[in-house]
Structures are given as C-alpha cells and as structure tokens.
N, C-alpha and C positions, 0 to 999 in steps of 0.2 A: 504494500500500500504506500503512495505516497505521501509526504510529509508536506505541512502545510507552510508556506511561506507567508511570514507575517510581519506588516510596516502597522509601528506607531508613532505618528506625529507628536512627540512630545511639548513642542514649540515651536512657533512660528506659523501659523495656519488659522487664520482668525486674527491677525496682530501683524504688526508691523516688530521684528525682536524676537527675540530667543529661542533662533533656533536650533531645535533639536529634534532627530530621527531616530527612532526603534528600531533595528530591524534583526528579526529570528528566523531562523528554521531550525526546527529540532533542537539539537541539546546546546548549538552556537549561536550567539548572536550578535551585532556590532552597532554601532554608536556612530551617527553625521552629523556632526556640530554638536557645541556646548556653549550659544548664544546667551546676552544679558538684552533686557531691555531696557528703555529710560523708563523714569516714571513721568505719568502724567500727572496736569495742573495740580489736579487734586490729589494727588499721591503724598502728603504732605509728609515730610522730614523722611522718606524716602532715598536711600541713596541708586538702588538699580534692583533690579526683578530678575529674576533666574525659573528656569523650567523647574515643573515639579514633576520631579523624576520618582517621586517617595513609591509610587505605584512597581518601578519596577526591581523595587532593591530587592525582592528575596529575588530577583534574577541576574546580579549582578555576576555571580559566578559563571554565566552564560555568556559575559563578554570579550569579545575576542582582540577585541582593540577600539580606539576612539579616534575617529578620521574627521582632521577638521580640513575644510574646501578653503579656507582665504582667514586673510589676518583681522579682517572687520568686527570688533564687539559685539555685534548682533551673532556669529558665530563664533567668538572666542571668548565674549566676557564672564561666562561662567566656569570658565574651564579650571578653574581652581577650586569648586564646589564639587566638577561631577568627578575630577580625577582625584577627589581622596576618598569617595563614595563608592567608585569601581575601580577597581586595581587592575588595567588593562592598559595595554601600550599604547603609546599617541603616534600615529603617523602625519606629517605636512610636508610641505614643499620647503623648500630654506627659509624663504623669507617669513611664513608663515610660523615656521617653526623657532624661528628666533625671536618676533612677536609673544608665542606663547613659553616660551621661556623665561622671558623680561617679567612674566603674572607670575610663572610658576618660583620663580626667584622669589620677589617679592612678599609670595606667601610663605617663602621657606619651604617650600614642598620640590624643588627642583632635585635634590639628589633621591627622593620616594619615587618619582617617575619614568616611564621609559620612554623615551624620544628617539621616533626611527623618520630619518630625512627621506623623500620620495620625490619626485620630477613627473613632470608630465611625461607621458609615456611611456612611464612603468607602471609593471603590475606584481600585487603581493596577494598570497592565499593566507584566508583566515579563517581556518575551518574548510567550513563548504562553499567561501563563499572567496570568489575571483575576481579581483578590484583592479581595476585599469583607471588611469590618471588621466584626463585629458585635458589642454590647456583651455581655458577659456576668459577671454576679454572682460575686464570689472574694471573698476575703478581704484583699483591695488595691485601691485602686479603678485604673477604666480599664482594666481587665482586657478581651481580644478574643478570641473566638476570629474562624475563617476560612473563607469561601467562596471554594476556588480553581476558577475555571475553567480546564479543560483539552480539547485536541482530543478526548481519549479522555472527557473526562465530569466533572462535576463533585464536587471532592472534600470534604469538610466536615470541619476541624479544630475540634475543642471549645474548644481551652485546657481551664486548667484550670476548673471554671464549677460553679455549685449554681445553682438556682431560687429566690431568694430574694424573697418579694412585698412585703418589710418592709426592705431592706437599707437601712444608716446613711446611703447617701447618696443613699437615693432612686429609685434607675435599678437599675430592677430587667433581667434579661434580655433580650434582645428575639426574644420570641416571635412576631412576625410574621414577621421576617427567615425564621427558620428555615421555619417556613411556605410561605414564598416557596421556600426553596429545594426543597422538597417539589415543590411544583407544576411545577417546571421538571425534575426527577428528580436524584436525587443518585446518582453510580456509588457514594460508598465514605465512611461515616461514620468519624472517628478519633476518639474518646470519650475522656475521661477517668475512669481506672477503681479512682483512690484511695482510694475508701470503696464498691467493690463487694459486702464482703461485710457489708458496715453496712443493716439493714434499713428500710425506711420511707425520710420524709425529714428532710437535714440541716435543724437548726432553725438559726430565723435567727438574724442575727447581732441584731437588738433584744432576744432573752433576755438578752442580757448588760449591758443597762442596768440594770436591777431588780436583777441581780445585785451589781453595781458600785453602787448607792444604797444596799444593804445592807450592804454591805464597811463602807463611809466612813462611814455612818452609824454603825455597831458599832462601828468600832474608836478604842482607848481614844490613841495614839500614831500613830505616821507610817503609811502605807501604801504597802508599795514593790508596783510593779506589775512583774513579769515577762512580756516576751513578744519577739516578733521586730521588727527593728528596720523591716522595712519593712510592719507590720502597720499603716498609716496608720489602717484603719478603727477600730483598737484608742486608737488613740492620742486619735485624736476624741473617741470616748465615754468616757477617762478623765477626760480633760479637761471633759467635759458634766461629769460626778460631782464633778469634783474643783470647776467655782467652784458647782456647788447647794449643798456642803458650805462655803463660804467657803476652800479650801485653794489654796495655788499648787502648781502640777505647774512638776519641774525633771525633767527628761530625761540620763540618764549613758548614756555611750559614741559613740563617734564617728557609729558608723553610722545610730545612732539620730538623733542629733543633725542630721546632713548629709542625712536621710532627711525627715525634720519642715519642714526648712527649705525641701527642696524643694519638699518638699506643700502648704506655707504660702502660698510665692510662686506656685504656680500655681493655689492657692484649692482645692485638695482639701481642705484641714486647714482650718478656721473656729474662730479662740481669739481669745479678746477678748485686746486688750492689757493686758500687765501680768500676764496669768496665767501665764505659762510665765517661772521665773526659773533663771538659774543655780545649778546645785548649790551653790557656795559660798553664795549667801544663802540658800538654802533649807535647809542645815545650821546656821544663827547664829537659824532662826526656830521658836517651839515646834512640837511633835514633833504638834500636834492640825492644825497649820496647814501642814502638806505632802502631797504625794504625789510620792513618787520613780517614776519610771519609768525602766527600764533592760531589757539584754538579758542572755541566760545563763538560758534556759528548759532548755536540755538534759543541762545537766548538766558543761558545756566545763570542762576544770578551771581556765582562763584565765577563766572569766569571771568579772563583779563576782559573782552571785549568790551561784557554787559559792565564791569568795573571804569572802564574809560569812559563807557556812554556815564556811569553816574560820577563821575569826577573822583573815582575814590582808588584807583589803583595806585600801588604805593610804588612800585618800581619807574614806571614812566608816566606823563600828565599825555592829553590828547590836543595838540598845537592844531590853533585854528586853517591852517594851508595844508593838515594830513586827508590824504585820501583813505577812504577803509574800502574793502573790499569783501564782500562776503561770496567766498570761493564755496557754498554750497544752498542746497535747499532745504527749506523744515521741514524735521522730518513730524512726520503727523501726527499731530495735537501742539507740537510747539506754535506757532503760527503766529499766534498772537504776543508770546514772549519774543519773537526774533523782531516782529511790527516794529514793539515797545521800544527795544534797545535800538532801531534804525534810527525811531524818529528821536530818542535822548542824543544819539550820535551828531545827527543832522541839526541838532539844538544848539549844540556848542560848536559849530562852525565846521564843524567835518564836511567834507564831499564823500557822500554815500552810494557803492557802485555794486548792481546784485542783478540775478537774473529777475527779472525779463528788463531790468535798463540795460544790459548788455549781458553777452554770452558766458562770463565770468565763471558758470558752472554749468556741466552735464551731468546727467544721469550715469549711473552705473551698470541699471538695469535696461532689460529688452523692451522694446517697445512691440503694440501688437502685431506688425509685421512682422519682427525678428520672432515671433515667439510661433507664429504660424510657419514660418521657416525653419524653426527646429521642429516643429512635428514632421514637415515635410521631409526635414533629413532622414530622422529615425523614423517613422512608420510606427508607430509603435501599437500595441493591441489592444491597450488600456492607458488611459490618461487621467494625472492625480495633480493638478493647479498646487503647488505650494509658495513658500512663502508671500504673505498678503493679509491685506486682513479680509472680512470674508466678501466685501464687495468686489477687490480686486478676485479672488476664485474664480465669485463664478461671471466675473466677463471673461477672467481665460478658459473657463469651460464655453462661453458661448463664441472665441476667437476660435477653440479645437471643434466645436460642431462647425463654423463655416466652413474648415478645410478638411469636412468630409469625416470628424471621428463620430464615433456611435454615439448618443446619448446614453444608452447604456454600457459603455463603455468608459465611462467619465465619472470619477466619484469627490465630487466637492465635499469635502470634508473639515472638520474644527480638530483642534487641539485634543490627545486623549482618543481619536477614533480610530478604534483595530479595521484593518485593512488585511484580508489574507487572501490568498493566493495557492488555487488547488487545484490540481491538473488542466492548469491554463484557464482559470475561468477567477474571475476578482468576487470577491463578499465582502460587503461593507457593514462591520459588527457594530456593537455596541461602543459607548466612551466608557474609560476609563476612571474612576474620579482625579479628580486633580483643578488646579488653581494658577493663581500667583502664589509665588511664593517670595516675599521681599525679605531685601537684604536692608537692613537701617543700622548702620555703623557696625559692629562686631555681630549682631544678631540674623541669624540666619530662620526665615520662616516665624517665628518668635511676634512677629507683627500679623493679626489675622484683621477679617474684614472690620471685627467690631473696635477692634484699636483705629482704624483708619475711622469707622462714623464719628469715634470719640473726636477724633483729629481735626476731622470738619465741623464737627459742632463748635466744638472750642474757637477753632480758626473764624467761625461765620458769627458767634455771638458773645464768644468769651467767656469770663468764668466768676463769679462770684462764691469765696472761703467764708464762711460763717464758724466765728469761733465761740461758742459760747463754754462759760464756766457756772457748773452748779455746784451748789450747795450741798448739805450732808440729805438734806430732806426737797430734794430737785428743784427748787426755787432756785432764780437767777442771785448766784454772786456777787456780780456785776454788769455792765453794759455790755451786752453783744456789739464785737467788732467785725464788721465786714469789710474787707479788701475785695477790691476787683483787679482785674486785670482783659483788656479788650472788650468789656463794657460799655462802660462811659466812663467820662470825662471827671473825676471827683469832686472837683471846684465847681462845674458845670451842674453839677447834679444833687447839690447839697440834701437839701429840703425831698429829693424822691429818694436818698438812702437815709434819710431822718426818717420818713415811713417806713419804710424797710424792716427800721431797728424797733419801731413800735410793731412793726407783724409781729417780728420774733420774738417782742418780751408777750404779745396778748399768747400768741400759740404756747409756746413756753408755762405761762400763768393757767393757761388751762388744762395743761397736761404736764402740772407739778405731778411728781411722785412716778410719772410711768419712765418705763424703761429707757435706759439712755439710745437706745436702736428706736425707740419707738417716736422718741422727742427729734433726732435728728430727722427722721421722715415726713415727723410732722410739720419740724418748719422748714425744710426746702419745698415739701407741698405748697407750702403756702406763701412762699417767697416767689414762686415758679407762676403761683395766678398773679400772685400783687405786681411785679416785672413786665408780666405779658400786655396786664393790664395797663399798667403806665408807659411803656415802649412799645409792645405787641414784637417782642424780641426774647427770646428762649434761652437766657445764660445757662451755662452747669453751675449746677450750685452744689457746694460741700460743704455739709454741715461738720463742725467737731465738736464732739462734746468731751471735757474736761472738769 
C-alpha cells in the first residue's frame, strides 16, 4: 500500500510573514522556512510573531532537516525558535547561510547546530525525499526555490521568485530547470502569491538604477537611502550611484551593517575600496559628498528614519537640503505609519522620494503574468497559491484556472490545513489548531489573545488604581486615593475624581464589614458606571485593598 504524502502550511498562507512548510511521508519529514512576522498597529508592545509549530512537536523526531529558500525574515526570523525545538540540520545557499548564522550566533545557539552550504543546482537526499536547488530571481541574491522528490510525486516549491531577464547580478531564473521538471511530471506546484492581484509583470530591479542616477544627480545635500537591511541587491546599486556621483556611502544600523559584511566577504556585494566609510566620517564630510544608507522603511517608531522625521535621533540631526529616499514599499498594515513619518520628514524640510514619485523600488515578487508562466513551465497536476494573505490565494487560484488548471485541482488553503497526497490524487483535510504565537522581549508564546485585549483596553482608555485602606472593622481609614494614568488630565479633571472618591467612600460605607474581594468588586463596579457616565469612556480600574 502506498504511503501518504502530507504538506502542512505552518505559516504564511492567510498572512503576509512567517513562513513555514510541513512536509511528511511516512516515518520522514522536513521543514521550508522558519519565517517571523511584524506585528500589527495593534499588536501593542509586541516585538515579532513566529509560526506555531506546538502542533507538530511530538513529531519533531521525524525531521530530517530544515531548508530555508533566501535570507529574508519573513523566512528566517524564527529560525532561532524552531532550531532549538527540532534538532535537525539546516541546509542554505552561502549567503543565506551566513545571514542565518549572524541569528544563530547571537542567540548563542551557533555551535548546537548543523549548517550544511548548498548552490543552486545541487541536490541532497533526506530520507525519501530528493531536493534539487534551483536558482530563482528575488530581491536578495541566492535566493532557491525546490524540487522535492517524493514516493507519491514530485512536489515544486517557488520561494519567493519574479522572472527577472535584467537582474543586478546577472543570474536570472533558471528556466530550464523548471522545464525539466515538467517533462518528468510535477504532482503539486506551491507558488508564490504576493503580488497576485498586481497585473502584468514585476519590472526589474535595473529601473532603479536611472532612478538612483537621478536622485544623486538632483540632489542639492546628503542623500539618505531607506530600505531593508538585507536588500543586498539594493545596497549594490546605491553604491554603483553613489562612486559615479564621487560620494562615499556609510551604512547605519547593525543589521545592515552585519548584513553588507556578509555579502562582501562572500563577493555578493562588489565596492571598491575606500567607498563604504563609517558614519562618523561621513558626518565630518560635506553634505554633496555622502550617501547615508540605513533601515526604518516602515515606519518602526525605533527606527533611525521615523527618529529623524521626529527630530530625536541622537547620532545625526536631518539638514534641511537632505534628500531621503524610501528604497521600498509597506508592507501590509504599515501604510499609515510609513504616511506618518513621510509627511514629519517633509515637515522639517527634507525632499521626500518613494515609489510611485519615482521608480526608487521594485517588487521582489511575480506578478500575475510571471506567475501564469510558471504554471506554464511546470504543468503541474495540482496547484497550492502560497505565500499571501488569503485575498492574494485565491486570485492566484483564479490566475491558474485562466491558464487552463482544474478547479479541482487547486486547493486554496489557510494556515494549519493538512494537505495529503495519495496515489496521485490531492485531499484537503482538516486544520490543525494553532495561532500566533508572539514573541514580546525574552517571552516566547507567554503573551495570549486576552493579554493583547488587556493591551488595547489600556492603550484606548487607560487605567484608573484605587487604593483604599481599611480598618480592623472594614470602614475606611482614610481617603481613597486614585491615580490615573491615560485617563484624563488630573488638573483638568479635578471636581469628576472628587466624585469619584465620594463613589468609593458611599460603596465602601455600604458594604462595611464584607469581604475585602467582595468590596474591591464592588467599587470598581461602580466606578466603571460613574466614569462611563461622566466620559462615556471605559478605564480599567484596580481596586487595592489594604
């Protein structure tokens, strides 16, 4: 009898972030990507989200290794969480592998690990299962997607991947490869589905050189470039711009920094020496003869960018003749923090340059043509929309019915949904359970949904401490003291917390002698109408009793 081959989306499917793939047959199974996500608006004190993998730990001894496709945090920023949870070896490409070293250091977990280097077009067995490398165009270089073979059929992971015939460093796609796997029949295409409802195709990433000769040419003062720190191919072409213009490019923030350096030493990034100087000189040099590059495209309020828009970064001020430059686009839900920081920017005199005022950024991902072009390659018998959230799915499920795939054939799927695969024919099971799972400074998971309602309560209306002190025979002490905090105003509000303090002695005076549980209940009850009633605004309110 044959054995069932089985895909579960851990992450990334329903969501822009984190992802992660299951995939078993029998007693092996293996690991694609170990993606973070940002948090949104409301994710308060929030640092990043990671897949909830909890579902599959008693099967961790079933893994046979953890393959991650590109250096990007959307699939490498958990990877410090899911490689001390399975103890299975890490396969990437150099660059990619020296990105996730840089994490694995940092958490101290670098000698626990095992790190095995791989190239586009090699192939390793793991178990049952027969993993070919193949190069694909992103917006990092060394980027892979995957040919797994399996007893039940071959399966075709994208990564993330555009067609790009012009890319900065040359190595475009490999369009044979996929080809090849055509001809040998593919069971089940897993596509990249981040710019499915984007029409046409992503232009390459060379528009943004003419763009960038233009910047540096115009601008009258420094030019700071905004973008992501492990956008290598970004960094190149700043650097192309910045010695045609005679400028030195100095690089601020760690991740940037440690990212470049990588890229350097294994000859992805190509800079004459001498051009890349520390920020500190490159602050002491006139303002025609720099380019700053840095991160904080999003709008992070930690970061250098949003810190210059609010006047408060301590390393350098933002001079009214600096051009900024935002070398990417929000990703979705920032939108309105990246707005924010344009228009503080543009406030203090900055010249603000992004796309769509000029071509300053590409896509990384396929647009709907390239993405009907990769069905076209592979042919594939079964088609699975991944990474997106679930609107981007299913237009690339209705991009693979234009060019002819089956509707049954096509399994739009979330986060958590078994997928198996049995003598050539797809079932699409039940979920999983599972979540977010956030990470909020050392805490892992530790934060669930109802600490985050706390979070927004507080955040939307603030908080009112009631201290009261009783007596041996429950009568008040003394005067109830109430602090607020994101309330109101204290001086502003005198005479409505002078009532207040009269709620708490009448409620208190009527319910002398009951239990001190029984008294704090009773006067945040009643603190909670008298509030709503004079504001029509719902503090928390904590009673102490003492």
């Amino acid at each position: 009898m044959s054995q069932t081959l089985r895909l579960i989306p851990i992450g990334g499917l329903g969501e822009i972030g984190k992802n992660m793939l299951y995939v078993e047959h029998g007693n092996d199974a293996l690991i694609v990507d170990a993606g973070l996500m940002f948090p949104e608006n409301d994710m308060l004190g929030i640092d990043y989200i990671i897949p909830d993998y909890r579902s599959l730990l008693d099967k961790k001894h079933l893994v046979r290794g953890i393959i991650i496709t590109h250096g990007h945090e959307d699939h490498t920023g958990a990877i410090k969480h899911i490689a001390n949870e399975f103890d299975a070896p890490l396969y990437a490409t150099p660059l990619t592998r020296g990105l996730v070293e840089v994490k694995l250091r940092d958490a101290k977990m670098h000698a626990d690990v095992t790190l095995n280097t791989i190239h586009a077009g090699d192939k390793i067995n793991l178990g049952p299962f027969g993993i070919e490398f193949f190069h694909v165009c992103h917006s990092i270089p060394d980027g892979v997607g995957l040919g797994i073979s399996t007893p039940a059929g071959l399966i075709v992971h994208s990564g993330d991947f555009k067609f790009d015939h012009t890319p900065v460093d040359g190595w475009p796609t490999d369009y044979s490869k996929l080809a090849e796997f055509a001809g040998r029949g593919v069971l089940a295409l897993l596509s990249d589905s981040t710019n499915a409802d984007q029409a046409g195709w992503t232009p390459s990433e060379a528009v943004i050189d003419p763009a960038f000769d233009a910047v540096l040419r115009e601008a009258p003062g420094r030019v700071i470039i905004a973008t992501f720190a492990s956008l290598i191919a970004r960094i190149q072409q700043a650097a192309n711009a910045a010695a045609r213009y005679d400028r030195k490019l100095a690089l601020v923030g760690t991740s940037m920094i440690e990212n470049s350096r990588i890229a350097q030493k294994l000859s992805y990034l190509d800079v004459p020496d001498g051009l890349i100087v520390p920020i500190d000189e490159a602050l002491r040099m006139k303002p025609k003869q720099v380019v700053i590059m840095t991160t904080g495209t999003q709008g992070e309020p930690s970061s250098i960018v949003n810190r210059l828009a609010e006047g408060r970064n301590r390393q350098f001020d933002l001079h009214e003749l600096d051009t900024v430059v935002f070398s990417s686009h929000p990703i979705p839900g920032n939108e309105e923090m990246v707005h924010r920081t344009i228009n503080k920017l543009l406030q203090r005199g900055a010249r603000v340059i992004y796309d769509p005022i000029a071509p300053v950024h590409v896509s990384g991902h396929a647009s709907q043509e390239e993405q009907k072009l990769l069905i076209h390659l592979v042919k594939p018998k079964h088609f699975i929309p991944i990474h997106g959230e679930l609107r981007h799915l299913h237009q690339h499920a209705a991009n693979a019915r234009e060019v002819g795939v089956s509707p049954d054939s096509i399994a739009v799927v979330e986060n958590g949904t078994v997928i198996d695969f049995k003598d050539g024919e797809m079932h699409v099971g039940d979920r999983i359970p599972g979540g977010y799972v956030f990470v909020d400074g050392s805490g892992v998971g530790d934060i669930g949904p109802s600490v985050m309602r706390e979070r927004e309560a507080l955040a939307e209306n603030g908080v009112v401490v009631v201290d009261l002190r009783l007596n041996g025979s429950g009568a008040l002490a003394s005067t109830p003291e109430l602090t607020t905090k994101g309330f109101v105003f204290v001086r502003d509000s005198e005479e409505m917390l002078g009532g207040a303090r009269a709620q708490v002695q009448a409620t208190v005076l009527k319910h002398t002698g009951a239990e001190p549980e029984v008294v704090k209940e009773k006067v945040s009850s009643a603190l909670a109408d008298y509030f709503y009633a004079e504001t029509k605004r719902r503090p928390m309110i904590f009673t102490v009793v003492s």
